[in-house]
C-alpha positions, 0 to 999 in steps of 0.5 A: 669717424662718423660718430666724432662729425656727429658730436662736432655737429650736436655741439655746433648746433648747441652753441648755435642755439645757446647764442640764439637764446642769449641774444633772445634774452638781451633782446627781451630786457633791452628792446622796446615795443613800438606802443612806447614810442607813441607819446600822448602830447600835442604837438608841441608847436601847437601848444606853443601856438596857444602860448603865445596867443594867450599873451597877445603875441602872433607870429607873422613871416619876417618880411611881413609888412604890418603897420602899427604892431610892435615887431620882436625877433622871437629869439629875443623875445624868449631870450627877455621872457626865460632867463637862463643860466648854463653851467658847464662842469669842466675839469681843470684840463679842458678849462682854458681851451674848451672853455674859451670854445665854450664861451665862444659859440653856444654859450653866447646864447646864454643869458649868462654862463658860468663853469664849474671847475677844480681850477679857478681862471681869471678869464672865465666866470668860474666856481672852483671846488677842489676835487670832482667838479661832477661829484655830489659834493661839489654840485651841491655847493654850486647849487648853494652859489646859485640860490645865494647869488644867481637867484634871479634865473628862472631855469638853470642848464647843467652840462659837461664840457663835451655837450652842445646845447642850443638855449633857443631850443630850450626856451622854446620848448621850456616856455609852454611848461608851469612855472609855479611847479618843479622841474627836472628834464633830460634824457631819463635812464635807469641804474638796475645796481646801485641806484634803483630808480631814473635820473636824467643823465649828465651826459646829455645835460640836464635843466631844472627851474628855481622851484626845484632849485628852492626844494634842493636848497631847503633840503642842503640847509636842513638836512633833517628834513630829508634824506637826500643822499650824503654829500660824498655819494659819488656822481652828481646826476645819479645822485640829484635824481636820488634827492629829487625823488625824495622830495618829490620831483621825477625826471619828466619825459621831454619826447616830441609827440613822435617819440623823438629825443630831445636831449640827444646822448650821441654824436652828431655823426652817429645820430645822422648817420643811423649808427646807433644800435639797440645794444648800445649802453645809452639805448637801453638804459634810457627809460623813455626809448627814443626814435632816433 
Protein backbone atom coordinates (compact mmCIF):
# COMPACT_ATOMS: atom_id res chain seq x y z
CA UNK A 1 0.00 0.00 0.00
CA UNK A 2 2.63 1.97 0.97
CA UNK A 3 4.56 1.67 -2.08
CA UNK A 4 1.54 2.14 -4.60
CA UNK A 5 0.76 6.27 -2.61
CA UNK A 6 4.61 6.54 -3.05
CA UNK A 7 4.37 5.74 -7.07
CA UNK A 8 0.95 7.87 -6.90
CA UNK A 9 2.85 10.56 -4.96
CA UNK A 10 6.50 10.67 -7.33
CA UNK A 11 4.13 10.95 -10.29
CA UNK A 12 1.92 13.70 -8.86
CA UNK A 13 4.80 15.47 -8.22
CA UNK A 14 6.47 14.82 -11.87
CA UNK A 15 3.32 16.29 -13.52
CA UNK A 16 3.56 19.16 -11.17
CA UNK A 17 6.89 19.76 -12.14
CA UNK A 18 6.29 18.86 -16.01
CA UNK A 19 3.50 21.86 -15.91
CA UNK A 20 5.57 24.09 -14.17
CA UNK A 21 8.48 23.98 -16.79
CA UNK A 22 5.92 24.08 -19.60
CA UNK A 23 4.36 27.15 -18.62
CA UNK A 24 8.35 28.37 -17.46
CA UNK A 25 8.84 27.69 -21.02
CA UNK A 26 5.50 29.52 -22.45
CA UNK A 27 6.34 32.26 -20.30
CA UNK A 28 10.02 32.77 -21.58
CA UNK A 29 9.20 32.92 -25.39
CA UNK A 30 6.11 35.10 -24.84
CA UNK A 31 6.43 37.36 -21.75
CA UNK A 32 8.33 40.60 -22.29
CA UNK A 33 10.56 42.59 -19.91
CA UNK A 34 9.72 45.83 -18.51
CA UNK A 35 13.00 47.68 -20.42
CA UNK A 36 10.62 47.12 -23.79
CA UNK A 37 8.11 48.99 -22.40
CA UNK A 38 10.30 52.06 -22.19
CA UNK A 39 9.97 53.86 -25.44
CA UNK A 40 12.63 56.66 -26.33
CA UNK A 41 10.28 59.42 -27.68
CA UNK A 42 9.23 62.59 -26.45
CA UNK A 43 5.94 62.82 -25.66
CA UNK A 44 4.02 63.15 -28.43
CA UNK A 45 2.38 66.23 -27.46
CA UNK A 46 5.36 68.12 -27.36
CA UNK A 47 6.40 67.39 -30.53
CA UNK A 48 3.22 68.33 -31.70
CA UNK A 49 3.38 71.46 -29.83
CA UNK A 50 6.90 72.33 -31.67
CA UNK A 51 4.66 71.25 -35.09
CA UNK A 52 2.47 73.81 -34.84
CA UNK A 53 4.62 76.61 -33.77
CA UNK A 54 6.84 75.72 -36.77
CA UNK A 55 3.80 76.81 -38.75
CA UNK A 56 2.44 79.71 -36.96
CA UNK A 57 -0.09 78.11 -35.13
CA UNK A 58 -0.87 78.51 -31.34
CA UNK A 59 -3.41 76.51 -29.63
CA UNK A 60 -5.48 78.85 -26.87
CA UNK A 61 -8.44 77.73 -24.79
CA UNK A 62 -11.91 77.59 -26.74
CA UNK A 63 -13.43 80.52 -24.77
CA UNK A 64 -10.38 82.77 -25.11
CA UNK A 65 -11.20 86.04 -26.44
CA UNK A 66 -8.20 87.16 -28.57
CA UNK A 67 -8.60 89.96 -31.07
CA UNK A 68 -7.64 90.15 -34.48
CA UNK A 69 -6.20 86.30 -34.97
CA UNK A 70 -7.74 83.95 -36.89
CA UNK A 71 -9.34 81.19 -34.95
CA UNK A 72 -9.88 77.41 -36.59
CA UNK A 73 -11.18 74.34 -34.51
CA UNK A 74 -7.97 72.09 -34.51
CA UNK A 75 -10.28 69.14 -35.61
CA UNK A 76 -10.85 71.23 -38.87
CA UNK A 77 -7.79 72.66 -39.04
CA UNK A 78 -5.90 68.84 -39.26
CA UNK A 79 -9.07 67.65 -41.31
CA UNK A 80 -8.04 70.71 -44.21
CA UNK A 81 -4.27 69.94 -43.69
CA UNK A 82 -3.98 65.59 -43.68
CA UNK A 83 -6.44 64.49 -46.31
CA UNK A 84 -7.32 60.86 -45.54
CA UNK A 85 -9.21 58.21 -47.16
CA UNK A 86 -10.37 55.13 -45.08
CA UNK A 87 -11.31 51.70 -46.86
CA UNK A 88 -13.10 49.30 -44.87
CA UNK A 89 -12.77 45.73 -46.44
CA UNK A 90 -16.12 44.26 -45.67
CA UNK A 91 -17.58 40.73 -47.11
CA UNK A 92 -20.68 40.89 -48.83
CA UNK A 93 -22.51 39.82 -45.54
CA UNK A 94 -22.00 42.75 -43.56
CA UNK A 95 -22.11 45.21 -46.38
CA UNK A 96 -25.69 46.75 -46.30
CA UNK A 97 -25.94 46.72 -42.71
CA UNK A 98 -22.40 47.35 -41.12
CA UNK A 99 -21.82 49.37 -43.92
CA UNK A 100 -24.59 51.87 -43.27
CA UNK A 101 -23.50 51.81 -39.53
CA UNK A 102 -20.09 52.52 -40.97
CA UNK A 103 -20.84 55.42 -42.85
CA UNK A 104 -22.88 56.67 -40.14
CA UNK A 105 -20.76 57.21 -37.28
CA UNK A 106 -16.70 57.12 -37.63
CA UNK A 107 -16.60 57.22 -41.09
CA UNK A 108 -18.16 60.83 -41.37
CA UNK A 109 -14.75 62.01 -40.09
CA UNK A 110 -13.14 60.67 -42.99
CA UNK A 111 -12.44 62.93 -45.72
CA UNK A 112 -13.57 60.39 -47.87
CA UNK A 113 -14.51 56.61 -47.32
CA UNK A 114 -14.92 53.96 -49.76
CA UNK A 115 -15.64 49.79 -49.01
CA UNK A 116 -14.11 47.28 -50.54
CA UNK A 117 -16.46 44.37 -50.89
CA UNK A 118 -17.33 41.20 -53.12
CA UNK A 119 -20.61 42.49 -53.63
CA UNK A 120 -21.28 46.00 -55.50
CA UNK A 121 -24.27 48.29 -53.69
CA UNK A 122 -25.81 51.36 -55.43
CA UNK A 123 -25.98 53.16 -51.95
CA UNK A 124 -22.54 52.91 -50.71
CA UNK A 125 -19.12 53.90 -52.53
CA UNK A 126 -17.87 50.30 -53.36
CA UNK A 127 -14.78 48.78 -55.17
CA UNK A 128 -16.08 45.26 -55.68
CA UNK A 129 -13.57 42.35 -56.66
CA UNK A 130 -14.99 38.95 -56.71
CA UNK A 131 -13.47 36.64 -54.24
CA UNK A 132 -11.82 37.71 -50.77
CA UNK A 133 -12.16 41.49 -50.30
CA UNK A 134 -8.62 40.47 -47.73
CA UNK A 135 -6.89 38.66 -50.05
CA UNK A 136 -3.49 39.88 -51.80
CA UNK A 137 -5.08 39.53 -54.87
CA UNK A 138 -7.86 42.07 -54.39
CA UNK A 139 -5.79 44.39 -52.28
CA UNK A 140 -3.64 44.83 -54.73
CA UNK A 141 -6.36 46.07 -57.40
CA UNK A 142 -7.65 48.46 -54.50
CA UNK A 143 -4.18 49.68 -54.10
CA UNK A 144 -4.14 50.38 -58.32
CA UNK A 145 -8.02 52.17 -57.64
CA UNK A 146 -6.24 54.48 -55.35
CA UNK A 147 -3.10 55.30 -57.25
CA UNK A 148 -5.14 55.70 -60.55
CA UNK A 149 -8.35 57.69 -59.01
CA UNK A 150 -7.70 58.77 -55.47
CA UNK A 151 -4.40 60.18 -55.78
CA UNK A 152 -5.08 62.97 -54.22
CA UNK A 153 -5.12 61.53 -50.48
CA UNK A 154 -1.88 61.74 -48.74
CA UNK A 155 -2.73 58.91 -46.27
CA UNK A 156 -4.60 56.19 -46.67
CA UNK A 157 -6.37 53.76 -43.49
CA UNK A 158 -7.25 50.05 -44.16
CA UNK A 159 -9.63 48.44 -41.99
CA UNK A 160 -11.95 45.58 -41.51
CA UNK A 161 -15.63 46.12 -41.05
CA UNK A 162 -15.41 45.03 -37.26
CA UNK A 163 -12.66 48.19 -36.62
CA UNK A 164 -13.47 51.49 -34.80
CA UNK A 165 -11.27 54.11 -35.94
CA UNK A 166 -11.26 57.71 -34.69
CA UNK A 167 -9.41 59.74 -37.84
CA UNK A 168 -9.15 62.92 -35.32
CA UNK A 169 -6.90 60.63 -33.53
CA UNK A 170 -4.96 59.57 -36.50
CA UNK A 171 -4.20 62.98 -38.08
CA UNK A 172 -2.95 64.09 -34.64
CA UNK A 173 -0.52 61.73 -34.28
CA UNK A 174 0.30 61.39 -38.44
CA UNK A 175 0.92 65.12 -38.52
CA UNK A 176 4.27 65.59 -36.71
CA UNK A 177 5.72 62.22 -38.92
CA UNK A 178 8.03 63.19 -42.48
CA UNK A 179 5.82 63.15 -45.17
CA UNK A 180 8.64 63.08 -47.99
CA UNK A 181 9.37 59.37 -46.50
CA UNK A 182 7.45 56.05 -46.54
CA UNK A 183 5.02 55.05 -44.06
CA UNK A 184 3.63 51.88 -42.97
CA UNK A 185 1.87 52.08 -38.91
CA UNK A 186 -0.18 49.76 -36.95
CA UNK A 187 -0.03 47.11 -34.37
CA UNK A 188 3.40 44.97 -35.48
CA UNK A 189 3.30 41.04 -34.92
CA UNK A 190 5.15 38.44 -35.90
CA UNK A 191 4.59 35.14 -38.10
CA UNK A 192 7.34 32.35 -36.64
CA UNK A 193 5.76 30.01 -39.67
CA UNK A 194 4.97 30.81 -42.90
CA UNK A 195 6.02 34.38 -43.06
CA UNK A 196 9.29 35.16 -41.09
CA UNK A 197 9.34 38.68 -40.73
CA UNK A 198 6.55 41.65 -38.96
CA UNK A 199 3.69 43.19 -40.69
CA UNK A 200 0.86 45.41 -39.03
CA UNK A 201 -2.14 43.23 -38.38
CA UNK A 202 -5.56 44.00 -40.27
CA UNK A 203 -7.30 43.48 -37.28
CA UNK A 204 -6.40 46.53 -35.79
CA UNK A 205 -5.93 48.44 -39.33
CA UNK A 206 -3.27 49.65 -40.67
CA UNK A 207 -2.24 53.28 -42.55
CA UNK A 208 0.37 54.08 -45.24
CA UNK A 209 0.93 57.53 -46.81
CA UNK A 210 1.12 58.20 -50.88
CA UNK A 211 5.07 57.75 -50.73
CA UNK A 212 4.56 54.05 -49.95
CA UNK A 213 1.62 53.72 -51.84
CA UNK A 214 4.04 55.08 -55.14
CA UNK A 215 6.39 52.30 -54.09
CA UNK A 216 3.78 49.59 -54.25
CA UNK A 217 2.09 50.86 -57.40
CA UNK A 218 5.55 51.01 -59.12
CA UNK A 219 6.38 47.36 -58.03
CA UNK A 220 2.44 45.87 -59.07
CA UNK A 221 3.25 47.83 -62.80
CA UNK A 222 6.67 46.12 -62.94
CA UNK A 223 7.02 43.34 -61.54
CA UNK A 224 10.59 42.70 -62.41
CA UNK A 225 11.64 45.15 -60.22
CA UNK A 226 10.77 43.37 -57.17
CA UNK A 227 9.89 40.34 -55.69
CA UNK A 228 6.75 41.02 -53.75
CA UNK A 229 4.66 38.16 -53.12
CA UNK A 230 2.51 36.42 -56.12
CA UNK A 231 -0.98 37.93 -56.46
CA UNK A 232 -2.76 34.69 -54.81
CA UNK A 233 -0.44 34.35 -51.80
CA UNK A 234 -3.06 34.42 -49.13
CA UNK A 235 -4.10 37.34 -46.93
CA UNK A 236 -3.39 41.04 -47.50
CA UNK A 237 -1.67 42.02 -44.38
CA UNK A 238 0.87 39.38 -44.15
CA UNK A 239 1.26 39.65 -47.60
CA UNK A 240 1.82 43.59 -47.83
CA UNK A 241 4.28 43.50 -45.13
CA UNK A 242 6.29 40.70 -47.28
CA UNK A 243 6.27 43.44 -50.08
CA UNK A 244 7.18 46.46 -47.99
CA UNK A 245 10.14 44.92 -46.56
CA UNK A 246 11.51 44.10 -49.87
CA UNK A 247 11.41 47.59 -50.76
CA UNK A 248 12.39 48.68 -48.05
CA UNK A 249 9.68 49.98 -45.71
CA UNK A 250 9.30 48.18 -41.75
CA UNK A 251 6.30 48.43 -39.90
CA UNK A 252 7.31 51.42 -37.34
CA UNK A 253 6.50 51.29 -33.71
CA UNK A 254 3.62 53.69 -33.22
CA UNK A 255 3.87 53.09 -29.03
CA UNK A 256 3.24 56.50 -26.92
CA UNK A 257 6.45 57.46 -25.04
CA UNK A 258 4.53 55.17 -21.99
CA UNK A 259 4.72 51.90 -24.10
CA UNK A 260 0.93 52.47 -24.75
CA UNK A 261 -0.90 50.81 -28.06
CA UNK A 262 -2.15 52.96 -30.38
CA UNK A 263 -3.82 50.55 -32.71
CA UNK A 264 -5.46 48.73 -30.13
CA UNK A 265 -6.42 44.70 -31.12
CA UNK A 266 -9.23 43.89 -28.48
CA UNK A 267 -12.37 45.16 -27.46
CA UNK A 268 -13.19 47.98 -25.52
CA UNK A 269 -14.46 45.88 -22.73
CA UNK A 270 -11.54 43.93 -22.68
CA UNK A 271 -9.04 46.80 -23.10
CA UNK A 272 -10.92 48.61 -19.71
CA UNK A 273 -11.64 46.25 -17.86
CA UNK A 274 -8.06 44.38 -17.54
CA UNK A 275 -8.88 41.27 -19.08
CA UNK A 276 -6.20 40.66 -21.21
CA UNK A 277 -3.60 38.22 -20.36
CA UNK A 278 -0.21 37.70 -21.39
CA UNK A 279 -1.17 34.36 -23.20
CA UNK A 280 -3.38 35.82 -25.37
CA UNK A 281 -2.53 35.20 -29.00
CA UNK A 282 -2.51 39.03 -30.06
CA UNK A 283 0.09 39.47 -26.85
CA UNK A 284 2.42 37.62 -27.99
CA UNK A 285 2.65 37.75 -31.10
CA UNK A 286 2.88 41.58 -30.98
CA UNK A 287 6.34 42.61 -31.79
CA UNK A 288 6.55 45.97 -29.67
CA UNK A 289 4.69 44.71 -26.35
CA UNK A 290 2.20 47.17 -25.19
CA UNK A 291 0.79 48.40 -21.88
CA UNK A 292 -2.42 47.83 -21.66
Amino acid sequence: MATVKRTIFVLAVSMAIGSLLALIFEFHFTYHPLQEYLIKEKPHWITYARWLIGRDIYQIREDSSVPQIQVVQESDYLTSEFKLLCVVMIHKEHLIHQGHNIQATWGRHCNHMIFHSNKNYDNLPVISNSGDPKSWENFRNVINTISQSYSQYKWVVFVDEDTYLIPENLRYYISVLEPTIPHYLGHVVERRSLFSGVYNTLDTGFVVNKQTLDLLQKCFKDGSSCSCPAPSSGGCDISLGSCLKLLGVEPKDTRDHLGRARFLPFTPEEHLTDSIRWTFTSWKNSFYPAKN
